[in-house]
C-alpha positions in Angstrom: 13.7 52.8 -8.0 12.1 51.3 -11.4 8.8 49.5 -11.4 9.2 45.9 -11.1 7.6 43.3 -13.7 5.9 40.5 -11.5 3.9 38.9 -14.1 6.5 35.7 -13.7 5.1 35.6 -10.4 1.3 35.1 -11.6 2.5 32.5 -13.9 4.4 30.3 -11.3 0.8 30.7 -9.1 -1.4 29.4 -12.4 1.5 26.7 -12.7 1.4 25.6 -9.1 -2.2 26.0 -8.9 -2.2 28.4 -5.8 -4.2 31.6 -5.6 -3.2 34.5 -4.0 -5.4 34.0 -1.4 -3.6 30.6 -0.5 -0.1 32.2 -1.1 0.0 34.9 1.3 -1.8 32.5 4.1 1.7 30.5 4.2 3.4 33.7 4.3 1.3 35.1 7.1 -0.1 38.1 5.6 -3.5 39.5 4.4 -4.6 38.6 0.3 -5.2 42.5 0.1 -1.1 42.6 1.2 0.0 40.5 -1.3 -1.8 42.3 -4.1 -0.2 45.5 -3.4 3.2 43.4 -3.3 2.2 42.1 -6.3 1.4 45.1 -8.1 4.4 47.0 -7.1 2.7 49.3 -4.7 5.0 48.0 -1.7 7.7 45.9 -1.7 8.6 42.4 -0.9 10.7 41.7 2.4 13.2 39.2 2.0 11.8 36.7 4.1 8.6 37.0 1.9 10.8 36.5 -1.4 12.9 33.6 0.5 9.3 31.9 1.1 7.7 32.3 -1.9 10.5 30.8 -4.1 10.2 27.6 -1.8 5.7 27.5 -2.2 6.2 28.2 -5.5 9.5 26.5 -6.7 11.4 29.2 -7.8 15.3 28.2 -7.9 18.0 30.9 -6.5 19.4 31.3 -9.9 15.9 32.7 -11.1 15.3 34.9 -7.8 15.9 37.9 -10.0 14.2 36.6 -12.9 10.6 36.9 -10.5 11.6 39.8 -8.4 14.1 42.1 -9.9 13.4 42.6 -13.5 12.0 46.0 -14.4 9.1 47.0 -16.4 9.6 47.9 -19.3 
């Protein structure tokens, strides 16, 4: 499975003014958990993906945009 590009993600955290800290205490799980999701070393469950497109206001139609687009 190919490397996914996250870097969306960190934008839509600067643009809504969250850390990741802040994020991953509405999704229940450790800072240090979110960083490795962030940084591709394990991978987002759905519910996480479902909740972080409604802290950070990611439409449906860009769900792939944030979380499926390879590196590269």
């Amino acid at each position: 499975m190919p490397e996914m590009d996250y870097s969306g993600l960190y934008g839509k955290l600067k643009q809504n003014k969250l850390t990741q800290k802040e994020v991953a205490a509405r999704l229940g799980i450790s800072a240090n958990s979110l960083y490795l999701k962030l940084s591709g070393q394990s991978p987002f469950r759905t519910c996480e993906i479902v909740q972080m497109c409604q802290i950070l206001h990611i439409d449906g139609d860009e769900i792939g945009k944030y979380f499926f687009s390879p590196k590269g």
